[in-house]
C-alpha positions as CSV (number, residue, x, y, z in Angstrom):
1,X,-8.3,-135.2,-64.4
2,X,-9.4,-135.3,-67.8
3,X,-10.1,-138.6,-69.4
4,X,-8.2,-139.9,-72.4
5,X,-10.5,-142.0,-74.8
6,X,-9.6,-145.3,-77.1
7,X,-11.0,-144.9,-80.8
8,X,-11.9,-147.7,-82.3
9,X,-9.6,-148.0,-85.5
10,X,-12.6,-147.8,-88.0
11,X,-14.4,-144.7,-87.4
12,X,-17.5,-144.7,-89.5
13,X,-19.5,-142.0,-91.2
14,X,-23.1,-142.3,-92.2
15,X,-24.0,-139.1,-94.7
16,X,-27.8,-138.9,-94.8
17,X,-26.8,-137.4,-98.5
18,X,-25.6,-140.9,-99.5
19,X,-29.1,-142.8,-99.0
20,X,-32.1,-142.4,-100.9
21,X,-33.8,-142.6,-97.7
22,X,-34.7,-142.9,-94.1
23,X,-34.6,-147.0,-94.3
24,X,-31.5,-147.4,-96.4
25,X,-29.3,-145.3,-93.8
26,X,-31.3,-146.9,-90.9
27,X,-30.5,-150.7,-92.5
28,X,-26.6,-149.7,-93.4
29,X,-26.5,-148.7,-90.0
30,X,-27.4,-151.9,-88.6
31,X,-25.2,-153.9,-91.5
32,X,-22.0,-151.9,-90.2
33,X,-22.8,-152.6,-86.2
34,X,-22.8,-155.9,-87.7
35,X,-19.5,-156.3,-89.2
36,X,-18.3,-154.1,-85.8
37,X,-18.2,-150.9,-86.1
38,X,-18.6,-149.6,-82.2
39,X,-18.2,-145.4,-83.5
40,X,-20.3,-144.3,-85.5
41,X,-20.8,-140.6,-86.8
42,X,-24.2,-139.4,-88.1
43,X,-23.4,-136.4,-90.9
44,X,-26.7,-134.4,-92.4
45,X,-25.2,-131.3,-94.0
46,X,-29.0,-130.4,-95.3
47,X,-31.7,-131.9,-93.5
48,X,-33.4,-129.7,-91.3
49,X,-33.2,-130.3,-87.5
50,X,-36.4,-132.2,-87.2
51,X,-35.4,-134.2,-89.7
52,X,-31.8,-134.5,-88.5
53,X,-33.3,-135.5,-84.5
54,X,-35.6,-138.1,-86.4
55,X,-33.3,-140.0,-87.8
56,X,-30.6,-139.7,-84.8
57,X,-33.0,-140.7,-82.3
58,X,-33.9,-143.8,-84.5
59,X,-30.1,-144.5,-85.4
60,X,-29.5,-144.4,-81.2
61,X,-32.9,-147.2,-80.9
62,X,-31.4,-149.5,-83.0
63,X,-28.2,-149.2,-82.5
64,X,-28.8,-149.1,-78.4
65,X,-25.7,-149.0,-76.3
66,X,-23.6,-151.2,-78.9
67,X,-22.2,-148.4,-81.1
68,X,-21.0,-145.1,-80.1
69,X,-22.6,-142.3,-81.9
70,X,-21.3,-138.9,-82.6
71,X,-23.3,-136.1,-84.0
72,X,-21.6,-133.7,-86.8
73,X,-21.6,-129.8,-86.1
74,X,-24.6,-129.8,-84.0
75,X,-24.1,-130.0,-79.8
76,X,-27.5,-129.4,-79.4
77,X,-29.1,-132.1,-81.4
78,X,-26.6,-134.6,-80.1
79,X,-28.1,-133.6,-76.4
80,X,-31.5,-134.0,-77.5
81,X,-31.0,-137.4,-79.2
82,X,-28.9,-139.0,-76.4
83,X,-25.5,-139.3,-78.4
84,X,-22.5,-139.7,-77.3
85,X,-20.7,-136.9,-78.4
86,X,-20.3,-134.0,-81.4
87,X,-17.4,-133.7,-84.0
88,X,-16.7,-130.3,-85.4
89,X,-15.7,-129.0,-88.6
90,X,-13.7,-125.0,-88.7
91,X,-16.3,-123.7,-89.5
92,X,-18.7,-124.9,-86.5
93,X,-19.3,-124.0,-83.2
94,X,-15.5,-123.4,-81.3
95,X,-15.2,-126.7,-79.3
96,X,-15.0,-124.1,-76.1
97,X,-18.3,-123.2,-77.3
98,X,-19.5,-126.9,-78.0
99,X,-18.1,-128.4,-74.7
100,X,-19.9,-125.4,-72.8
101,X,-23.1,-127.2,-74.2
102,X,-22.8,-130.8,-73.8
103,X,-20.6,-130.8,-70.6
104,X,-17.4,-132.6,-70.1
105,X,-18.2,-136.1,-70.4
106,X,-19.3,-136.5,-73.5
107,X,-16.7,-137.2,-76.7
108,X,-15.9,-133.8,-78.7
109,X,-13.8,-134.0,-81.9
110,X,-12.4,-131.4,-84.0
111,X,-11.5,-131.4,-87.8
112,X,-8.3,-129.9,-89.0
113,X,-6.1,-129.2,-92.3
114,X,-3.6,-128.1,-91.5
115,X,-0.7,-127.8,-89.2
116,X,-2.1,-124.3,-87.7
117,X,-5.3,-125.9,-87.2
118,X,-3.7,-128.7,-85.8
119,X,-2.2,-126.7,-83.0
120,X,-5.1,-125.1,-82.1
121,X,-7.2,-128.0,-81.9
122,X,-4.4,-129.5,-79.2
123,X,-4.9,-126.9,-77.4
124,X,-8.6,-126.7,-76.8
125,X,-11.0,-129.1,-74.7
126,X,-11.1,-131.5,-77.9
127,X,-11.1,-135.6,-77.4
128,X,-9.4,-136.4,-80.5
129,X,-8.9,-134.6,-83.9
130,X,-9.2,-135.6,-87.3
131,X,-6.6,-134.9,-89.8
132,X,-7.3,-134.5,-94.0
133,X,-8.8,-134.9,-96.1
134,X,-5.5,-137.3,-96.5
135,X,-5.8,-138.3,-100.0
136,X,-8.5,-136.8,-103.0
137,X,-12.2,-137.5,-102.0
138,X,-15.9,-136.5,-103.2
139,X,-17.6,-136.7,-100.0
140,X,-17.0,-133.0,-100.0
141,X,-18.5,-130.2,-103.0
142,X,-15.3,-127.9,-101.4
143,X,-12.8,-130.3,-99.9
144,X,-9.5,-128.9,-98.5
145,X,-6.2,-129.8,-99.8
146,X,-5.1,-132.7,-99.8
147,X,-2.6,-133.5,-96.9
148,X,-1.1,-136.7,-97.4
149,X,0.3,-139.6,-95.6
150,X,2.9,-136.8,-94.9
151,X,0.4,-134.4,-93.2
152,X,-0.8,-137.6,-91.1
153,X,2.8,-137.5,-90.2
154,X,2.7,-133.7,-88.9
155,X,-0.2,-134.2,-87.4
156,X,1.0,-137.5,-85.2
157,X,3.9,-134.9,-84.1
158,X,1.5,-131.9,-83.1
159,X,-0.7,-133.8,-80.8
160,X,-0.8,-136.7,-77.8
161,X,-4.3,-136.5,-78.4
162,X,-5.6,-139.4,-80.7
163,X,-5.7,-138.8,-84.6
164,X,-8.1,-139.8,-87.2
165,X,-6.9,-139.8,-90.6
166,X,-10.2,-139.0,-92.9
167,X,-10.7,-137.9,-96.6
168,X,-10.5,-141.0,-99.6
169,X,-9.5,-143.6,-97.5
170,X,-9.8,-147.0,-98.8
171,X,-9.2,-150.6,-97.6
172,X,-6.1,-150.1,-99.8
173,X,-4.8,-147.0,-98.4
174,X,-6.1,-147.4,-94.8
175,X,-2.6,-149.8,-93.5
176,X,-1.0,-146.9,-94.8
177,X,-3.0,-144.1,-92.7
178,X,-2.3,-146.1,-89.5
179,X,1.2,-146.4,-90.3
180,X,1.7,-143.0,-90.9
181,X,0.7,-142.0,-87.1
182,X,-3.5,-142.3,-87.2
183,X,-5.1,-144.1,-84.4
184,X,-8.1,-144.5,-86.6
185,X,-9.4,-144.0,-90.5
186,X,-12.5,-142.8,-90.8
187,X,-14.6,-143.8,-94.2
188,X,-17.8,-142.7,-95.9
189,X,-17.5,-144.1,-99.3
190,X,-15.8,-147.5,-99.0
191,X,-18.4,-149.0,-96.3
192,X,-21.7,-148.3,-98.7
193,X,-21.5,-150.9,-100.6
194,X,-22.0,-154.5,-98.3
195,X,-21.5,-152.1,-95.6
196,X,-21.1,-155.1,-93.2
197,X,-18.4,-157.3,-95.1
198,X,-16.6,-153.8,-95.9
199,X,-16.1,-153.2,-92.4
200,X,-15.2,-156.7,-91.7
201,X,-12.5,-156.0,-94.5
202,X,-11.7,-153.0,-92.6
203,X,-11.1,-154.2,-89.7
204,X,-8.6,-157.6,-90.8
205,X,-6.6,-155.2,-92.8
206,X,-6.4,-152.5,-89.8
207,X,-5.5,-155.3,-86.7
């Protein structure tokens, strides 16, 4: 039978191109398991994979078993560092292809932008999806268009699988996300600065 997961409703991201180094992503890390983030996504777009393993395996010893960590694009890192699962962009590894690699238990998510997408992603061996980038963001040199609260909408009507809302969201847009049809929000740019009050913030505004 295949399991359904919970998200937690604050899904953070950690980009290793937002620090200016190893102990400033390490610390954050530690400040957001402090205000209560429980998922956790570890995003290193240029790093090699030494240096991408190095910093997951020290992100998954201080972090322990109190935070669930998800790997981006790469299934085989997230095996070798012990994480809990890999979330995939379009133009990744097909989940098919990523579950093959790190079996069914672990969590597999899948990007979309659009309603195509969307349908595809249902269809495959996915966890949850992400839907966005929902409103304008710079976390991204080539970000897709920008989907709305309306594409959240589509999105919540295309799938029973749960939906993260990503892309520019704000504590004063993420109400809005959830409302919309998103299980979760997940954020990059609002939790760096006092990375553990921001997620407190996040997670009174979010219930």
């Amino acid at each position: 039978m295949k399991k359904t997961i919970q998200l937690s409703r604050l899904y953070a991201i950690l980009d290793s191109s937002c620090f200016p180094d190893s102990a400033a992503l390490y610390l954050t890390a530690e400040e957001l398991a402090a205000g209560g983030v429980t998922l956790l996504q570890y995003r290193n777009k240029i790093g090699s994979a030494r240096q991408i393993l190095d910093h997951a395996r020290e992100l998954k010893l201080r972090l322990g078993q109190s935070v669930r960590l998800i790997m981006n694009d790469r299934a085989d890192l997230c095996l070798a560092a012990d994480f809990d699962g890999v979330h995939l962009g379009q133009e990744d590894l097909s989940p098919g292809s990523a579950r093959t690699v790190i079996g069914p238990e672990l969590w597999l998510g899948v990007s979309t932008h659009n309603p195509e997408q969307m349908r595809q992603a249902d269809q495959s061996s996915a966890d949850y999806l992400a839907i966005g980038p929902v409103f304008a963001t710079s976390s991204k040199e080539r970000p897709d268009p920008v989907v709305g609260l309306e594409g959240v909408r589509r999105a919540r009507e295309l799938t029973r699988k749960p939906l993260v809302g990503i892309g520019g969201i704000t504590r004063a847009n993420a109400r809005a996300v959830v409302e919309a049809g998103a299980d979760a929000v997940a954020v990059i740019s609002d939790l760096r600065q006092e990375p553990r009050k921001s997620a407190e913030d996040f997670f009174r505004i979010l219930g």
